[in-house]
C-alpha positions as CSV (number, residue, x, y, z in Angstrom):
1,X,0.9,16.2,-37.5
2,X,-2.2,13.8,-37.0
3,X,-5.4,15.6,-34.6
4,X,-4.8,14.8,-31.1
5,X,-8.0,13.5,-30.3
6,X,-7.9,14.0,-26.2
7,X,-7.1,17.1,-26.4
8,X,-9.8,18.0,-28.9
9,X,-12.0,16.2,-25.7
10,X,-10.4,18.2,-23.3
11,X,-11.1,21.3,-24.7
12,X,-14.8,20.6,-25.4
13,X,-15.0,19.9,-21.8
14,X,-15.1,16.1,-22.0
15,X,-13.7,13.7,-20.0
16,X,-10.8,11.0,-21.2
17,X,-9.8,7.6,-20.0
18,X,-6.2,6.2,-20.4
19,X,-3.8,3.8,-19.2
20,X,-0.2,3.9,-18.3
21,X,2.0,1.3,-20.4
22,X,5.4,0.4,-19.0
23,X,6.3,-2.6,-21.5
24,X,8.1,-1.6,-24.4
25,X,5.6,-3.4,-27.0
26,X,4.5,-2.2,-30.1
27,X,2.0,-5.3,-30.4
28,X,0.9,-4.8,-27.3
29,X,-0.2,-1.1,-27.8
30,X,-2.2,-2.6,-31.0
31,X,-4.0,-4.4,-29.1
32,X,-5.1,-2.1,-26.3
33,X,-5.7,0.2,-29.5
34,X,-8.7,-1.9,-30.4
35,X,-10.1,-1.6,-26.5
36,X,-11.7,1.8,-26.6
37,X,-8.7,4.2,-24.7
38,X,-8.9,7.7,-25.6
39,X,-4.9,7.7,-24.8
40,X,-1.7,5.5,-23.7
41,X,0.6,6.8,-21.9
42,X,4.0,5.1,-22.7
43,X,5.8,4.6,-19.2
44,X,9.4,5.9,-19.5
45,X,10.1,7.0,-16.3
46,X,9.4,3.8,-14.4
47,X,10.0,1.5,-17.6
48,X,13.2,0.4,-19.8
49,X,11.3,2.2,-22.9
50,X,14.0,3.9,-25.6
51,X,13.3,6.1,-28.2
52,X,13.7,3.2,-31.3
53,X,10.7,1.4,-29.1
54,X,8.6,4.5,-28.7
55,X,8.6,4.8,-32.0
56,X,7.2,1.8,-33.1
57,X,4.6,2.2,-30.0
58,X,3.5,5.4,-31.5
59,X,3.2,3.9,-34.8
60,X,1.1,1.0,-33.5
61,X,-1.6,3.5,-31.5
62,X,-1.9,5.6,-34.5
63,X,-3.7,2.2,-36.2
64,X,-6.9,3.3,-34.1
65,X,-6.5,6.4,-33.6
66,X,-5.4,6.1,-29.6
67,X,-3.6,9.5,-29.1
68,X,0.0,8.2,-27.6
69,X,1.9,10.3,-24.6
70,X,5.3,9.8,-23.4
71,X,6.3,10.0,-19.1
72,X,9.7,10.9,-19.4
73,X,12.3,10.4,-17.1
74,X,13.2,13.9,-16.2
75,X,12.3,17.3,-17.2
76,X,15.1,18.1,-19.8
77,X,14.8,19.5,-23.4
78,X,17.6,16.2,-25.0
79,X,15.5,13.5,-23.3
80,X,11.9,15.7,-24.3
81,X,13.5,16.2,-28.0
82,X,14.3,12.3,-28.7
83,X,10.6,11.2,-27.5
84,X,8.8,13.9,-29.0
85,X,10.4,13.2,-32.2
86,X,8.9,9.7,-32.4
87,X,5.7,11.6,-33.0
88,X,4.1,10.5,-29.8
89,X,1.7,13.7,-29.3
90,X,2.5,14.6,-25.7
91,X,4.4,14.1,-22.8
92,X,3.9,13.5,-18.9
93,X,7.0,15.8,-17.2
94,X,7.3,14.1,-13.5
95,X,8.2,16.3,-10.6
96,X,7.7,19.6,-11.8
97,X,8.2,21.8,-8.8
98,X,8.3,25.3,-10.1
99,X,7.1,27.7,-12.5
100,X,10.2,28.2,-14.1
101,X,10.6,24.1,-14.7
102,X,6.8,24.4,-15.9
103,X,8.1,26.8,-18.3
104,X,11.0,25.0,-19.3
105,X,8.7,21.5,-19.8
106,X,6.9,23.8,-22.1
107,X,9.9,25.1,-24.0
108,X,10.7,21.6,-24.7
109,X,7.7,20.5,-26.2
110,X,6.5,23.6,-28.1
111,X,8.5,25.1,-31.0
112,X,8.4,28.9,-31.6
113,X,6.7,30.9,-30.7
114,X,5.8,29.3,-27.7
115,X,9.2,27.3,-26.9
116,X,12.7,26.1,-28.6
117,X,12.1,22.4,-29.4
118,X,14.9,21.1,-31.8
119,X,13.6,21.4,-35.0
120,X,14.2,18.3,-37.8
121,X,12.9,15.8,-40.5
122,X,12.2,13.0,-38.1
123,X,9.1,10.9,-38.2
124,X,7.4,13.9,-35.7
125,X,7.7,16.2,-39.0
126,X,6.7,13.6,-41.9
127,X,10.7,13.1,-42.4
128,X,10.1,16.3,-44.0
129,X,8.3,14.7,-47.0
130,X,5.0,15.9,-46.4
131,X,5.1,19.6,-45.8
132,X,6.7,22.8,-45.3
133,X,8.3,23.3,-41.8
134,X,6.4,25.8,-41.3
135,X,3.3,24.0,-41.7
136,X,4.2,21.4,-39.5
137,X,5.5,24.0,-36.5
138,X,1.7,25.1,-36.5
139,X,0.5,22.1,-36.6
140,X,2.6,20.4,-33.8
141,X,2.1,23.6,-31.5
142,X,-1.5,22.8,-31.8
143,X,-1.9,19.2,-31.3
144,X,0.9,18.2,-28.6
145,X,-0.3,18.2,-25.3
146,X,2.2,18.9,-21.8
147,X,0.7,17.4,-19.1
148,X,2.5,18.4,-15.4
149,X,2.7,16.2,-12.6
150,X,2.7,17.6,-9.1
151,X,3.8,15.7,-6.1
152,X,5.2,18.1,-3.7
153,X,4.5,20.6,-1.2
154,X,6.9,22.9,-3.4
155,X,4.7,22.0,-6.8
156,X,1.2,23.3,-4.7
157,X,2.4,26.5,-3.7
158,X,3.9,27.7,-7.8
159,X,0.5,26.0,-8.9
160,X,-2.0,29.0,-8.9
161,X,0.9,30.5,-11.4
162,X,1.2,27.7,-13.4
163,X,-2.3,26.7,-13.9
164,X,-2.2,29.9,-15.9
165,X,0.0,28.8,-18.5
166,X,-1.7,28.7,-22.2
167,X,0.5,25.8,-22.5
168,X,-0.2,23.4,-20.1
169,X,-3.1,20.9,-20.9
170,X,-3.7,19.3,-17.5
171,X,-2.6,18.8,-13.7
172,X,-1.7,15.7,-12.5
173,X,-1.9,14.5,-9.0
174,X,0.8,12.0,-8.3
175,X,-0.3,10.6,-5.1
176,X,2.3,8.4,-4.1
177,X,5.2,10.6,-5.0
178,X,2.8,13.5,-2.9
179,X,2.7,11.2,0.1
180,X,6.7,10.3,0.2
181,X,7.8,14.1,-0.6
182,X,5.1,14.7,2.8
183,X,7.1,12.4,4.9
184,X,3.9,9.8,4.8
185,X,5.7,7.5,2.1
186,X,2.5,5.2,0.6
187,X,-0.2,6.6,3.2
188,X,-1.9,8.0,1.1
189,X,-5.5,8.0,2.8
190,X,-3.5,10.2,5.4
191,X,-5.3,13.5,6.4
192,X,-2.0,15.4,5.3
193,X,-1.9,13.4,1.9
194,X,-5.4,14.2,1.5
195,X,-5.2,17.6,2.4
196,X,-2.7,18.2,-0.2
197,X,-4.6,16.5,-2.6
198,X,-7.9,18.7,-1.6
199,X,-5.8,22.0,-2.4
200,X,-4.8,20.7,-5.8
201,X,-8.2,20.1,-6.7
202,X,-9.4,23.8,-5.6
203,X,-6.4,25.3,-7.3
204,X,-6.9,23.5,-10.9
205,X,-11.0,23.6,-10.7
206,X,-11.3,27.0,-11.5
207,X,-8.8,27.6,-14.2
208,X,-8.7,26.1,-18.2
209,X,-6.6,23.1,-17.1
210,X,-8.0,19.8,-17.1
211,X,-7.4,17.9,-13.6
212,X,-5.5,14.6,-13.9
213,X,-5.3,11.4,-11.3
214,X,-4.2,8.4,-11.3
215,X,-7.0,5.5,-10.0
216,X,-6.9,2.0,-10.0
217,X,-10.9,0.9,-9.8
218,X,-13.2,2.2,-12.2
219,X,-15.3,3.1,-8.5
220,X,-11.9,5.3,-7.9
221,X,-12.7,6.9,-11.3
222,X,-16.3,7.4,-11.1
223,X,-15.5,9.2,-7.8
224,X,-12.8,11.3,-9.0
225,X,-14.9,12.4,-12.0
226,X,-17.1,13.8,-9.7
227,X,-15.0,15.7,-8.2
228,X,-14.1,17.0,-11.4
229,X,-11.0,15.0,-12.9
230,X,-11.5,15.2,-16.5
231,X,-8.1,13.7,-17.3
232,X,-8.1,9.7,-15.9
233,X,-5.2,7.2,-15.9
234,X,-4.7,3.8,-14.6
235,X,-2.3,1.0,-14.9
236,X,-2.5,-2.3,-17.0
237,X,-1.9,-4.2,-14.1
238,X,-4.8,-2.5,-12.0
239,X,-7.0,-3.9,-14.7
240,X,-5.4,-6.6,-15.3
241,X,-4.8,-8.5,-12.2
242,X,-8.4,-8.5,-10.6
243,X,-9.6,-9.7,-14.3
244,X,-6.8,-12.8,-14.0
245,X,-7.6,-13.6,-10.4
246,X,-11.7,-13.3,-10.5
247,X,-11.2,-15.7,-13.6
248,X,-8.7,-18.6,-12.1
249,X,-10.4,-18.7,-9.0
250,X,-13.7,-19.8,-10.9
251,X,-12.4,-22.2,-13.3
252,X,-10.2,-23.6,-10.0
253,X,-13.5,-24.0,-8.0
């Protein structure tokens, strides 16, 4: 299995810059593969992306190198299994409340010894062309990264447990999720919201796990990093659309 870049990062205590991807191109992803990401994360659980597509995503970030990710829709070893097997090298598990689904979004991901992934000679193990199994269970436990998305009250109070998981590579805050499982549905500059927010960042700031947000201004970023994200995501469209307005309104002028 190819070296996961961002997590090599991670572990040297860097931090990495991504984008979330909800559009099921494989050209697409080559381009944004020539724009400097560290990571993609292909957008499953609020896109229409399939396995078949994934694939040929992954394929078109591994031209420079971008380490690709998977947000799947739910936190269940099939729907893990048929990404992961398209050799994208992690995945985002959404609205994981517990430790025992933390240790079950592990499972899925990591073949033995550390979980019970289906084992097979899909494009994930070189179609089982280019080494023993064996080889490439090492390999894949080593380079696949499980990144855990909290966004409820329930998720805060297992998370001093689960930030101790060897496993898990990074904590991410889902603010808007947060704020609608608080009752405050899109307020998310709400003193509860933020309060939540606050505990995540105390839990995850003193264990191995990398803290991981979601921003949409590279000020939102900047701040963020200081507070010690290391793991930073946007959207395509947060990028995007200030680029396409600033630009039409001064050729319009």
């Amino acid at each position: 299995m190819r070296a996961n870049q961002t997590k090599a990062k991670l572990k040297a205590g860097e931090t990495v810059y991504g984008s979330f991807v909800r559009y099921p191109d494989a050209s697409l992803i080559e381009v944004l593969g020539y724009l400097g990401w560290d990571f993609l994360v292909f957008d499953a659980e609020h896109g229409t992306l399939e396995p078949r597509e994934c694939e040929n995503m992954v394929r078109a970030a591994e031209l420079r190198n971008v380490t690709s990710l998977v947000r799947v829709t739910t936190n269940q070893p099939p729907t893990i299994l048929r990404l992961m097997d398209t050799a994208v090298q992690g995945v985002h598990v959404p609205w994981v409340n517990t430790v025992a689904e933390a240790e079950r979004a592990v499972r899925s991901v990591k073949y033995h010894p550390s979980g019970n992934r289906g084992l097979a000679g899909v494009r994930a193990a070189g179609f089982g062309q280019s080494g023993s199994f064996g080889d490439y269970i090492q390999s894949a436990n080593s380079e696949t990264m499980v990144v855990l998305q909290i966004e409820s009250p329930e998720a805060i109070d297992a998370l001093p447990t689960i930030v101790k998981m060897e496993e898990v590579d990074a904590i991410f805050i889902g603010p808007t999720d947060l704020s609608h499982s608080l009752g405050l549905p899109g307020q998310l500059q709400h003193a509860t919201v933020q309060a939540a927010i606050q505990k995540i960042v105390d839990i995850v700031a003193p264990s191995q796990v990398a803290l991981g947000i979601m921003v949409g201004t590279a000020q939102a970023a900047r701040e963020w990093k200081e507070r010690g994200a290391r793991y930073i995501v946007t959207t395509l469209e947060a990028i995007m659309a200030p680029a396409v307005r600033d630009y039409l309104k001064e050729v319009r002028k």
